[in-house]
N, C-alpha and C positions, 0 to 999 in steps of 0.2 A: 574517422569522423571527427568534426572539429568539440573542442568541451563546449558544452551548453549546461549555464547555470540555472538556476531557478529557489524561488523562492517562495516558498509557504507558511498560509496563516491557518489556527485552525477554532473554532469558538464552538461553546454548547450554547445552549438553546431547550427548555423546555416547555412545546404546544400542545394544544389536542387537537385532534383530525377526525374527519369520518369523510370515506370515497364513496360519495354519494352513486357511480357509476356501474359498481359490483353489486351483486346479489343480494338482497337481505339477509341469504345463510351464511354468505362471506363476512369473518371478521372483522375486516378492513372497514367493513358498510356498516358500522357502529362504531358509536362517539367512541373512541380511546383516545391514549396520550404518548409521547415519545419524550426521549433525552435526546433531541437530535445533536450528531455535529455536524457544522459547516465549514466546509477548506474552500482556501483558493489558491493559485498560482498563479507566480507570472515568471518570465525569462528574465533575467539581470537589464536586457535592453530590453523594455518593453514595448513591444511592435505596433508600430502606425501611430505613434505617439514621443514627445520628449518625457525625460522623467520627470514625474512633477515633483514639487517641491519636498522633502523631508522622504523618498525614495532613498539617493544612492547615500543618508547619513548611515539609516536603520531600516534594509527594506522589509525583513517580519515585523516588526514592531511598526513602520508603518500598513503594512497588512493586515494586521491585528487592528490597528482600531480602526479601518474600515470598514472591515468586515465584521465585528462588534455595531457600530452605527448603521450599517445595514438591514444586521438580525434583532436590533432592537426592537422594533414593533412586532416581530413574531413570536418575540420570550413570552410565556402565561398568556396565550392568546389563542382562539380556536382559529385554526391556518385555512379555514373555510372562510372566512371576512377577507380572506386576502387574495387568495386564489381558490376558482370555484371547483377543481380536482388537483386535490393537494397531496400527490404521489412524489414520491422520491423524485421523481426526473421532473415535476412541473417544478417544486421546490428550489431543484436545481438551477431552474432554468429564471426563475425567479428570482433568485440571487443574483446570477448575471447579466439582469435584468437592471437591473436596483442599484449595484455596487457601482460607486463614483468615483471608478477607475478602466483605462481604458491598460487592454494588452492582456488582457484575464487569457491564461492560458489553460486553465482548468478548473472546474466547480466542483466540489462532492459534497452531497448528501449522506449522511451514515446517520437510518433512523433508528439502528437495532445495533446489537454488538453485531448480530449474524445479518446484515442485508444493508444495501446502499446502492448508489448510482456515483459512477463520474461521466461529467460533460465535459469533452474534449475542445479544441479552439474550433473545429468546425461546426461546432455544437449537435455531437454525434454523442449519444447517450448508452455507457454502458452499464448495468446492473451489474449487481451479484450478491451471492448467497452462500452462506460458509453454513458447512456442515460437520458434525464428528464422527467417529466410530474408534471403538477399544480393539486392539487387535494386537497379536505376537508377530515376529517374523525373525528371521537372521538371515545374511546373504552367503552365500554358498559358495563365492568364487573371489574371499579378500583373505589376502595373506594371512599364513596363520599368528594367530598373537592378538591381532585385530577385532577390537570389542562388539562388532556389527558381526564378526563370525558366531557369536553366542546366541542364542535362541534368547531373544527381549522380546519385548514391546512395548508399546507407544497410543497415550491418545491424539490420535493422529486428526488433521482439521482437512477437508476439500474446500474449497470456495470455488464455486461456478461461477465464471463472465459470461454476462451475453450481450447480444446486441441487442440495443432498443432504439432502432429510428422511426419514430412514430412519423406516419404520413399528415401530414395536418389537414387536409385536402377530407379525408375518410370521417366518416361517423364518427365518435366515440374512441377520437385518435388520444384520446388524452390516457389510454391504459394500453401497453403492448404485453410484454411476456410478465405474465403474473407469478409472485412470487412463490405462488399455491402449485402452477403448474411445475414449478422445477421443483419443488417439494416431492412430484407425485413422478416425478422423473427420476430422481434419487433414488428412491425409494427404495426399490427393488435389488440396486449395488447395495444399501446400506446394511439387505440382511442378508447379502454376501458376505461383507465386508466384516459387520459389528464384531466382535467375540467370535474369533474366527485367527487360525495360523494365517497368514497371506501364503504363507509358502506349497497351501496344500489347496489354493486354489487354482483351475488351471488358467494359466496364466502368467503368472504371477511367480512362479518356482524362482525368479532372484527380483523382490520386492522391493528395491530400491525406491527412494522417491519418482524418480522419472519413469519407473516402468510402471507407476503405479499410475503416476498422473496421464500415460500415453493408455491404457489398461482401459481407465475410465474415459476419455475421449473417442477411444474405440468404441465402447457402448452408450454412448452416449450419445454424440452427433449424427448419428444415419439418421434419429428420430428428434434432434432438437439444431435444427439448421442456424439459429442464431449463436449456439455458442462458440466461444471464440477464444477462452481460455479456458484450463483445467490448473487450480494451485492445488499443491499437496504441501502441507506440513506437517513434516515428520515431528519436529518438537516445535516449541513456541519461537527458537531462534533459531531454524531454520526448513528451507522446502525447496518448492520445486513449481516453477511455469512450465507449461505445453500447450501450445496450439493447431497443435497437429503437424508442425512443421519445424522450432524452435525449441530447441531447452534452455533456458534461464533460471541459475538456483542462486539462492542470495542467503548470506548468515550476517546474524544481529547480532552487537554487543552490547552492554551499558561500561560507563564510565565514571568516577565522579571524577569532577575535576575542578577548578578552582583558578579563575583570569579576571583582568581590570584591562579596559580597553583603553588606550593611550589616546586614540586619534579623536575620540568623540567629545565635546563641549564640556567646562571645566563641568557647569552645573548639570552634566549627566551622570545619575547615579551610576552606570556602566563603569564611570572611572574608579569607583571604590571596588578594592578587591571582593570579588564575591565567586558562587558557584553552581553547576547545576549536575543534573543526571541526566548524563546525557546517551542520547541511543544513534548508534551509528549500524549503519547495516548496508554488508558491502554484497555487491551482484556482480556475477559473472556468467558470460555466455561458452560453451566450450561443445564439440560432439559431442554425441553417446559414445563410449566405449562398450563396444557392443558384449565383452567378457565381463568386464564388471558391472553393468546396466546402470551408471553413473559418470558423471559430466566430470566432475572433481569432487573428492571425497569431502564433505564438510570437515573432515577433522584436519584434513591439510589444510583448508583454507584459515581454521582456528589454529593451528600450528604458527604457519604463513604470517598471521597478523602481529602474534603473539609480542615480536620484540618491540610492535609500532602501541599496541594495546599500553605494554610497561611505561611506553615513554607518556603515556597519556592519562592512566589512571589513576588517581590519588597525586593528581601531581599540577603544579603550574603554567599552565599552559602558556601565558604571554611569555614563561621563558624556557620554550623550546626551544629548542639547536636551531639556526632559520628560519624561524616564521617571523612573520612581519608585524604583525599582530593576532592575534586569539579570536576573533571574530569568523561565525562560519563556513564565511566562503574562503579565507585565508586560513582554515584548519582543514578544510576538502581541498584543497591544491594541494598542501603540507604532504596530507595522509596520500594521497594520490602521488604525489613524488615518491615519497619512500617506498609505496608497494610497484610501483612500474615492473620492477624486474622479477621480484619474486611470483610476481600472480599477474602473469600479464593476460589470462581469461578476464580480468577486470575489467568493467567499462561503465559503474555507474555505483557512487556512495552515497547513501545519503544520512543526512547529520541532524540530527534535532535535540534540542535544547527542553523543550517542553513539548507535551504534547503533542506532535501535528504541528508543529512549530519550530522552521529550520530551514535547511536547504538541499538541491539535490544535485551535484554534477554529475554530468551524464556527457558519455564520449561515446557511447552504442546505443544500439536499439530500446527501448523506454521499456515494452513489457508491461502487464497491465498494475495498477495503481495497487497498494496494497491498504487494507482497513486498517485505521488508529486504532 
């Protein structure tokens, strides 16, 4: 597949809300309030459109203050004055609604650290809902020496995708899969799951991420026909996609690091040396290995990046071996050359500066969005 770039912005937002459309016993159906975030995306070219102006200088920074002038009427404001069911996907859809730009390749809503929606460019709505549990496990079939052979454990995170394409045509299309109902869907794995060996459930005898996330989609989907992915993370920087058909596992790192960008206008601060912490997190798609119930071991892939990581952390970026300049689409080509050969299950990195604020090349399958 050919690389396709993209670019994302990411901004908070603090409203209150009440879904007027739920039950009175339903929480939702009383005033409260949220920290929302709002991202968007678009491709480097973006489609059915020229770029417009101040695009290809800075394109987060200018998706950033778009999407800042956008959510500006929603900060400290009750989000029922604006739209009359103000659900994650109407929010959503609100956004790309509103935003005074064309080629939006993706919206998301994130109203909770645990729950959100992204809208994809056909404007097909997916939710999801991240959940924990405390649990032990060790794998039974990795060489000896191998720190995953020791009996650990981990608070390990699920997040459920599903689908939500509301028919607009239907009654009361403004509410599809609630986020009450996958609550009461979980539930039941959870106290399988919670304070529990994995290893001594059946199933489960080599607990990998991917047999874990294949584990729960098995019980899962005969009775919840919209879900569409299962993530497991095993730590905070890293896990595991399954949709019943694909594994996809991805490992995060942070960096600090330290660049002045050459190309951009005398009077852009960019040109003074300055720095961020930055989080990169690389994905790869590979089979199961059906003996060790794992795609590639995370440690190799943190092994793998190890020499590209030295050249990167605590260190000057605009004077890397190569690069052209330090800016993040010409640091994801960089890092993408150097790992081609070592890790070639690679096919999508993405690089952020701030928050939800960054880029993402992608040369494979996309896989579903992950929460800030």
């Amino acid at each position: 597949m050919t690389d396709t770039i993209y670019y994302l912005a990411t901004m908070p937002f603090e409203s209150a809300c009440q879904i007027n459309i739920l039950p009175e016993e339903h929480p939702a159906a009383q005033l409260h309030g949220h920290s929302y975030l709002a991202s968007v995306r678009v491709p480097m070219e973006l489609s059915g459109s020229n770029e417009p102006d101040g695009f290809a200088e800075e394109p987060v920074a200018f998706l950033m203050e778009h999407l800042q002038k956008t959510i500006a009427p929603l900060n400290y404001t009750l989000l029922n004055n604006h739209l009359s069911v103000p659900t994650d996907e109407n929010l959503a859809r609100w956004v790309h609604q509103k935003i005074d730009l064309q080629g939006i390749d993706r919206v998301a809503i994130q109203s909770t650290h645990d729950s959100g929606v992204d809208l994809d460019r056909q404007g097909h709505a997916h939710i999801w809902r991240r959940y924990r549990f405390e649990a032990a496990h060790q794998l039974p079939n990795v060489p000896e020496g191998h720190q995953c052979g020791r009996m650990h454990g981990h608070g390990f995170e699920v997040i459920l995708h599903a689908n939500q394409d509301l028919d607009r045509e239907q009654e009361q299309a403004d509410m599809g899969v609630d986020f009450a109902r996958m609550d009461q869907l979980w539930q039941p794995l959870f106290e399988q799951l919670d304070y529990s060996c994995l290893n001594d459930i059946d199933g489960l005898e080599n607990p990998t991420s991917e047999v874990l996330a294949n584990w729960i989609w098995q019980r899962l989907r005969p009775t919840f026909s919209q879900l569409s992915w299962v993530t497991v993370y095993e730590t905070h920087t890293s896990g595991c996609h399954y949709n019943g058909e694909h594994y996809r596992i991805w490992k995060e790192q942070r960096f600090e690091s330290a660049l002045k960008l050459n190309w951009v206008a005398e009077y852009d601060r960019r040109r003074k040396l300055h720095g961020h912490s930055y989080l990169i997190r690389l994905h790869l798609t590979a089979e199961l290995d059906e003996v060790m119930g794992w795609t590639v071991d995370y440690g190799d892939v943190k092994a793998l990046f190890k020499p590209i990581y030295k050249q990167l952390d605590h260190q000057r970026l605009d004077q890397l071996d190569g690069i052209e300049d330090a800016d993040v689409t010409h640091l994801l080509y960089w890092i993408k050359d150097k790992m081609a050969d070592a890790l070639p299950q690679l096919d999508r990195i993405d690089l952020f500066e701030t928050l939800g604020c960054g880029a993402v090349l992608c040369w494979g399958e996309e896989g579903p969005a992950l929460p800030d």
